[in-house]
KOLTIVEX-916887 format. One line per 2 residues: number of its first residue (from 1); for each residue x, y negated, z of N, C-alpha, C. Coordinates in pm, whole numbers. Layout:
% residues N
NUM = X:Y:Z:X:Y:Z:X:Y:Z ~ ...
END
This chain:
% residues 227
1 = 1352:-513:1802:1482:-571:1832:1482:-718:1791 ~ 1514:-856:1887:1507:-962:1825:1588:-982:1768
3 = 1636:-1112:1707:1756:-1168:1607:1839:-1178:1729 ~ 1938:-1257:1671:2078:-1271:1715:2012:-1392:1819
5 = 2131:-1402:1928:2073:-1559:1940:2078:-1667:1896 ~ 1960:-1711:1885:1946:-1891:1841:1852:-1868:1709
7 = 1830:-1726:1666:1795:-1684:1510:1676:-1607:1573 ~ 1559:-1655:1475:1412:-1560:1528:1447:-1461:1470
9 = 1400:-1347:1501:1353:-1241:1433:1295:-1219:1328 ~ 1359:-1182:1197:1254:-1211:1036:1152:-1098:1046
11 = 1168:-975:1117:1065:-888:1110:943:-893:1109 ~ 925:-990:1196:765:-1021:1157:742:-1036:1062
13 = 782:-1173:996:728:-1182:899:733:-1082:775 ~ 830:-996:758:848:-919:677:732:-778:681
15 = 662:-774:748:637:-712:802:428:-785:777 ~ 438:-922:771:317:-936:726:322:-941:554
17 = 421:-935:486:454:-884:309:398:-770:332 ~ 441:-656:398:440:-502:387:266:-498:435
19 = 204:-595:569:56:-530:541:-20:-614:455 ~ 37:-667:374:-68:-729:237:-80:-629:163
21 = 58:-558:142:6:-435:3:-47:-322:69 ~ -70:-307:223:-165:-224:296:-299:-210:205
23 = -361:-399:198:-500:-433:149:-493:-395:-17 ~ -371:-427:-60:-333:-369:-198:-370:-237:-208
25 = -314:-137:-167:-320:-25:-189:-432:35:-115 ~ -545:15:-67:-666:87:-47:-765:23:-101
27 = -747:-101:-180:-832:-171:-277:-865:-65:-378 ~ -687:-44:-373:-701:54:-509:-750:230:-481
29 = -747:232:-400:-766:392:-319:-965:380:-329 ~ -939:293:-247:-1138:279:-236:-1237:234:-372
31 = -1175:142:-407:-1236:83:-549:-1195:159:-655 ~ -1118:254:-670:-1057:304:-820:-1017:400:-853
33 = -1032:495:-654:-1012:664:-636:-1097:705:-584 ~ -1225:683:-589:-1338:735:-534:-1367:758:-377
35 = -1370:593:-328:-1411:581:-206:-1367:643:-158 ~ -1188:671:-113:-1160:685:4:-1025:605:32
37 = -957:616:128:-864:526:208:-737:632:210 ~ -627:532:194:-488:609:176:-405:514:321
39 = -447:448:397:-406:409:463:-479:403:593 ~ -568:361:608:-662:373:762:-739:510:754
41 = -684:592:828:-763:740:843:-886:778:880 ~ -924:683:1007:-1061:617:1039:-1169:694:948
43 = -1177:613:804:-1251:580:713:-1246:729:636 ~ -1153:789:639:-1140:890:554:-1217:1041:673
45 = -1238:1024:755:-1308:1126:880:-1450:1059:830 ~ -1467:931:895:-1604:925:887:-1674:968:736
47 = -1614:970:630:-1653:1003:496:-1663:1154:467 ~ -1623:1216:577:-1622:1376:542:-1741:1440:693
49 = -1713:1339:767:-1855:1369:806:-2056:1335:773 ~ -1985:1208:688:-2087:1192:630:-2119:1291:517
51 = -2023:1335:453:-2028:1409:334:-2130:1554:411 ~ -2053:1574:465:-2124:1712:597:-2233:1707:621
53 = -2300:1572:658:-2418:1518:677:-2534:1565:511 ~ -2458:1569:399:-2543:1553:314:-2499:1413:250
55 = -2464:1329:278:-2469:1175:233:-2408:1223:72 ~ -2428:1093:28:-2437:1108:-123:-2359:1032:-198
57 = -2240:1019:-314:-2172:904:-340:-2073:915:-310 ~ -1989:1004:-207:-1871:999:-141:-1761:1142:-246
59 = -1651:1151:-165:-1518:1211:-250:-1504:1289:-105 ~ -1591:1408:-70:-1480:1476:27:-1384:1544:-8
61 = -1331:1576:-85:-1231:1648:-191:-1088:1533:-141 ~ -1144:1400:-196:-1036:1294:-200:-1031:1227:-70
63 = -1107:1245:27:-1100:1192:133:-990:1317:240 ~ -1041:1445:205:-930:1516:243:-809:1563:208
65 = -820:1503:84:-644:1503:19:-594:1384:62 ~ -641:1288:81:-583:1198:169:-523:1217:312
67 = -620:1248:384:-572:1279:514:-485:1425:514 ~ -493:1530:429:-365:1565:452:-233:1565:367
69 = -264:1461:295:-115:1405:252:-74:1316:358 ~ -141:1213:424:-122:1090:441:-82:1157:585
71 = -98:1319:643:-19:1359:791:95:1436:708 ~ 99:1451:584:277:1532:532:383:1421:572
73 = 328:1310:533:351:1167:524:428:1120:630 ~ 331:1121:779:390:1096:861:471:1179:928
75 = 491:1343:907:573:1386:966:725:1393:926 ~ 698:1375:778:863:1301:727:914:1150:786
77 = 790:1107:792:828:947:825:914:987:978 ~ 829:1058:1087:881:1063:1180:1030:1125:1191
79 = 1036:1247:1102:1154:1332:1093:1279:1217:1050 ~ 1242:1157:985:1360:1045:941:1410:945:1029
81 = 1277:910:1115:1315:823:1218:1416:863:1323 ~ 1407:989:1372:1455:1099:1474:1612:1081:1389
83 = 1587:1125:1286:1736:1100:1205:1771:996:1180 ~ 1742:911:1235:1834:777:1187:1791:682:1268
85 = 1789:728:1423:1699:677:1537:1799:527:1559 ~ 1964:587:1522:2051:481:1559:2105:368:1461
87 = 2022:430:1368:2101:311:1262:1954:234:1233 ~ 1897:139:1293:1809:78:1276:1781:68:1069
89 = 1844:-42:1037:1821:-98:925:1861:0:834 ~ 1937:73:806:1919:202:740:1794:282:759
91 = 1747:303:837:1592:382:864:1514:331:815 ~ 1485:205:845:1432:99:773:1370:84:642
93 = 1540:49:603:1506:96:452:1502:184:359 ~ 1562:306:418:1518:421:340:1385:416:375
95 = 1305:420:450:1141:455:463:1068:411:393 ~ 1169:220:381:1076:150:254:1116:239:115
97 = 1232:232:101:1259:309:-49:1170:404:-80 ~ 1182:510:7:1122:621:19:893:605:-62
99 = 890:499:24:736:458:44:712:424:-127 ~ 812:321:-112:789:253:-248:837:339:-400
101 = 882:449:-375:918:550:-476:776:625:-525 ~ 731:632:-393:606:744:-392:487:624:-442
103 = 518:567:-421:371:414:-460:407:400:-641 ~ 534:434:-710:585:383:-818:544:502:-915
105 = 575:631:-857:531:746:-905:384:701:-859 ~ 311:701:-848:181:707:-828:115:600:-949
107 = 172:513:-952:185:405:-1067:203:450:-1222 ~ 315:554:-1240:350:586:-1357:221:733:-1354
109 = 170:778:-1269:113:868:-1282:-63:827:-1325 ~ -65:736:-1316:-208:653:-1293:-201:573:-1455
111 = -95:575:-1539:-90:455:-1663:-233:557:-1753 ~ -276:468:-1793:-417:511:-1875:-536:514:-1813
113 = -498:588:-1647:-598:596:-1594:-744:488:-1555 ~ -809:499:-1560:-957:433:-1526:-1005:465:-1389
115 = -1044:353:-1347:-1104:327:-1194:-1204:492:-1162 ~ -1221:584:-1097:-1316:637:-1082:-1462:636:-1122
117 = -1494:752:-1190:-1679:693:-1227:-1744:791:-1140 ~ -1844:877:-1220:-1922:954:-1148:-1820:1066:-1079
119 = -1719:1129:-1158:-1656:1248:-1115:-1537:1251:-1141 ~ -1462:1248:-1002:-1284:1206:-1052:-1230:1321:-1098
121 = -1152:1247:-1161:-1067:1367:-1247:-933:1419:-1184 ~ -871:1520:-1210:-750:1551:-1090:-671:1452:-1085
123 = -609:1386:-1181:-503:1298:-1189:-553:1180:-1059 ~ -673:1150:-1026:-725:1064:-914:-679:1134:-765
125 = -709:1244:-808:-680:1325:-678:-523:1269:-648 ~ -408:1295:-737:-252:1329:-712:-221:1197:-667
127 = -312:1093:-768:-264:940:-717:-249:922:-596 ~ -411:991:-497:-486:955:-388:-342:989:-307
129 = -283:1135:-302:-211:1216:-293:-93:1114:-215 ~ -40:1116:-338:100:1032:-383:92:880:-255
131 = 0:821:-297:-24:685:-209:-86:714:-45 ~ -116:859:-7:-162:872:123:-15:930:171
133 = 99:958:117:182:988:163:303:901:212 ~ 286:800:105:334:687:119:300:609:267
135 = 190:606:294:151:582:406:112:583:526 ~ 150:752:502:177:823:642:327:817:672
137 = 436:803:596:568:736:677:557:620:673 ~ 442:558:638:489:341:693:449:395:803
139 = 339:444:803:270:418:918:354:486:1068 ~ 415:640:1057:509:682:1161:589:579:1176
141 = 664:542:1083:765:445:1079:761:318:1151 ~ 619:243:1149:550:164:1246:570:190:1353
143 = 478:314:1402:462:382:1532:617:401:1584 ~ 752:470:1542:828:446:1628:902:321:1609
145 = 851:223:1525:928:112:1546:905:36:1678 ~ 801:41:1682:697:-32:1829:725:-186:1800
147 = 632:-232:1650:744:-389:1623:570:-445:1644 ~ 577:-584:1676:431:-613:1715:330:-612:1591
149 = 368:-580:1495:253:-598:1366:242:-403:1337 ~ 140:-383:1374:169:-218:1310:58:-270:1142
151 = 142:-247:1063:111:-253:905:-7:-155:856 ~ -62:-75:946:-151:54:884:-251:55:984
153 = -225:33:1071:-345:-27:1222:-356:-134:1241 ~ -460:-192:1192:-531:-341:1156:-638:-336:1328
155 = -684:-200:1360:-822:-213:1486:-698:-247:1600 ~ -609:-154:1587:-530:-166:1711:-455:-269:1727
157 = -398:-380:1601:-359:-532:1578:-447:-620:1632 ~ -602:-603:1609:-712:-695:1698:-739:-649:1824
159 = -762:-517:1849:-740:-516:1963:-630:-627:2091 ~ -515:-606:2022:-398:-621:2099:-399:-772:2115
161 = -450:-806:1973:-452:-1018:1991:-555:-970:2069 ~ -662:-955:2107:-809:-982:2170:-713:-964:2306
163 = -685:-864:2355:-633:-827:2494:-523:-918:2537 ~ -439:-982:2449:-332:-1047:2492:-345:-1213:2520
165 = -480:-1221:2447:-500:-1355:2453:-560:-1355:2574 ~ -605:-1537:2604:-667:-1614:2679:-809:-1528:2745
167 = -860:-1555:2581:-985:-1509:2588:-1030:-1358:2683 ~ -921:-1248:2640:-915:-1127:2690:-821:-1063:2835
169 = -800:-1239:2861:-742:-1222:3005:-588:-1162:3023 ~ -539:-1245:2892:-375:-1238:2923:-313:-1370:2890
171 = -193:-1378:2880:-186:-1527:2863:-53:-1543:2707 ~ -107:-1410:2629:-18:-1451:2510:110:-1470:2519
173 = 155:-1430:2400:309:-1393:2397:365:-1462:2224 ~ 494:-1497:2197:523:-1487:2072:499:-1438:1978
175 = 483:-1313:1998:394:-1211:1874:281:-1247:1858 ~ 138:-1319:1938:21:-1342:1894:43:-1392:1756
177 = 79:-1473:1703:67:-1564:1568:74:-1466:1460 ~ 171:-1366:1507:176:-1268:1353:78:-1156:1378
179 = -1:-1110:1471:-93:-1031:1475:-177:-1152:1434 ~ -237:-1242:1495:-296:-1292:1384:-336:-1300:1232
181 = -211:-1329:1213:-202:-1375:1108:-204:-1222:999 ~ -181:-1091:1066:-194:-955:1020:-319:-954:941
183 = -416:-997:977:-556:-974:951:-593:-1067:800 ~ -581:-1151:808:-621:-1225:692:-453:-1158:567
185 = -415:-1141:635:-300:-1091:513:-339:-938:474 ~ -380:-852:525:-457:-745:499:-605:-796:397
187 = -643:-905:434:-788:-977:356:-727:-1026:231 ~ -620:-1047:191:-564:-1154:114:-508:-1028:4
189 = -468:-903:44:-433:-799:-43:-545:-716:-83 ~ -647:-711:18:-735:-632:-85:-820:-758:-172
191 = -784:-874:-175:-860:-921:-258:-749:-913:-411 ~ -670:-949:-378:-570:-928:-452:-592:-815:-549
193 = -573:-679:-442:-578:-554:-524:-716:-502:-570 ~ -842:-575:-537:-939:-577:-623:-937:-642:-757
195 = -866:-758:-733:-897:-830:-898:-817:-802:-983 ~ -702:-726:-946:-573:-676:-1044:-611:-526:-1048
197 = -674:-442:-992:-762:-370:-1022:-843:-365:-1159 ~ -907:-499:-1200:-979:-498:-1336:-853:-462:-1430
199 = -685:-493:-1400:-614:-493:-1512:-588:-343:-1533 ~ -564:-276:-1397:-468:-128:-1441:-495:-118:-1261
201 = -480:15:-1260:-451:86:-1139:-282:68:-1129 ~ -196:116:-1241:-97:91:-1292:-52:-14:-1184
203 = -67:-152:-1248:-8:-268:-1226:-60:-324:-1066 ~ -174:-266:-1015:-183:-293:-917:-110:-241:-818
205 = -61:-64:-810:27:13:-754:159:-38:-755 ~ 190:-92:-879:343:-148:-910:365:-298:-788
207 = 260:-368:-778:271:-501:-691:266:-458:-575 ~ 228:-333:-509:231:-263:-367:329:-201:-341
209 = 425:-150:-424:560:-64:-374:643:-240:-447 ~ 629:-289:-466:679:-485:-481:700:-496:-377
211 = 534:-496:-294:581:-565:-164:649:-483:-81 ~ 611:-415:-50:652:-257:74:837:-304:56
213 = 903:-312:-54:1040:-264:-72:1117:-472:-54 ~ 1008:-542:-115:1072:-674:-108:1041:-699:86
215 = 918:-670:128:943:-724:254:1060:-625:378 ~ 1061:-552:341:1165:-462:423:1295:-499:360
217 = 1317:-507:232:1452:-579:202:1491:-648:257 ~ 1393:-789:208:1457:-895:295:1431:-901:446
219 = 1415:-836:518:1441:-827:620:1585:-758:678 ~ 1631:-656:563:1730:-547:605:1855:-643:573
221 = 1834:-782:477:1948:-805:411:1950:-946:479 ~ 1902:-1006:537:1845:-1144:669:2002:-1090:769
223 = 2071:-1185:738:2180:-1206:876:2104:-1172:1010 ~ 2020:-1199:1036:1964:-1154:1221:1945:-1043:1202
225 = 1917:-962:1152:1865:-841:1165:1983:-762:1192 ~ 2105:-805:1180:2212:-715:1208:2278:-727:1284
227 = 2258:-643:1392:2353:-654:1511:2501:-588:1524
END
């Protein structure tokens, strides 16, 4: 939905806040829960087929508590959307609330905890849990938003700049700049949530339900956004 007229649309940008703590929160999933992903699912298949394979080093345990938290995830995300198909910015932000509750609990559940070593311990598992659920309603929540930045699909964001541009034989639209710009802000959080990583799993979880709830705020509370 754009702004009002004469007023851009803040969603975008709000919306490149929300996929920084994307890179946040699988910094911390991959680096500190035993190699697997609470947000790109991708990664969490290919790791359980490798595991299948024999491969060595990997969490199929945590790679599949991921993926099926991270589909409990999206079928609430979706169920909420369906329910609150008409009140835009209410949906909105309950999803963020919602996201960022489950990212906070995951935070308070993680205090003491230590990055993964040889053999995670359950409490890694619930985190994995907790934060793949979180991100199966951004991510529904994305999907029926249909807003040009999807926050949890980074392949299908390059895709879409590659296809829309010049180069890929379209001739670009307003949205190119923030799919753009999607990508290095996804680069910019997992660097982020690697080096705050050395402090706490803790404090790194706490700066990811930060962003998730500040960039959907201010978007929900932005004069354009309300029609």
């Amino acid at each position: 939905m754009p702004g009002r007229p004469g007023r851009p649309d803040p969603l975008p940008k709000a919306l490149l806040v929300v996929t920084a703590a994307t890179g946040i929160v699988d910094a911390v999933a991959y680096l500190g829960l035993g190699q697997v992903f609470t947000a790109f699912m991708t990664g969490n298949i290919l790791f359980l087929g490798f595991s299948l394979a024999g491969a060595e080093g990997l969490s199929p345990i945590g790679s599949g508590t991921a993926l099926m938290a991270f589909s409990v995830g999206a079928v609430v995300g979706s169920r909420l959307g369906a329910a609150l198909s008409g009140r835009r910015r209410r949906w909105l932000f309950t999803s963020a609330a919602l996201a960022a509750a489950l990212l906070v609990t995951a935070a308070l559940t993680a205090i003491g905890l230590r990055p993964v070593g040889a053999h995670p311990e359950p409490r890694h598992y619930v985190v994995t849990a907790l934060i793949a659920l979180a991100m199966g309603m951004r991510s529904a929540t994305m999907w029926r938003l249909g807003a040009v930045l999807n926050t949890t699909l980074i392949t299908g964001t390059l895709v879409t700049l590659i296809r829309r541009s010049p180069l890929g034989g379209g001739t670009g639209d307003g949205a190119q700049r923030y799919r753009a710009a999607g990508l290095p802000a996804v680069l910019v959080g997992a660097v982020v949530g690697a080096l705050l990583l050395r402090v706490s799993i803790t404090v790194t979880l706490l700066l990811a339900a930060a962003g998730v709830l500040a960039g959907i705020g201010g978007y929900v509370a932005h004069p354009a956004s309300r029609s």
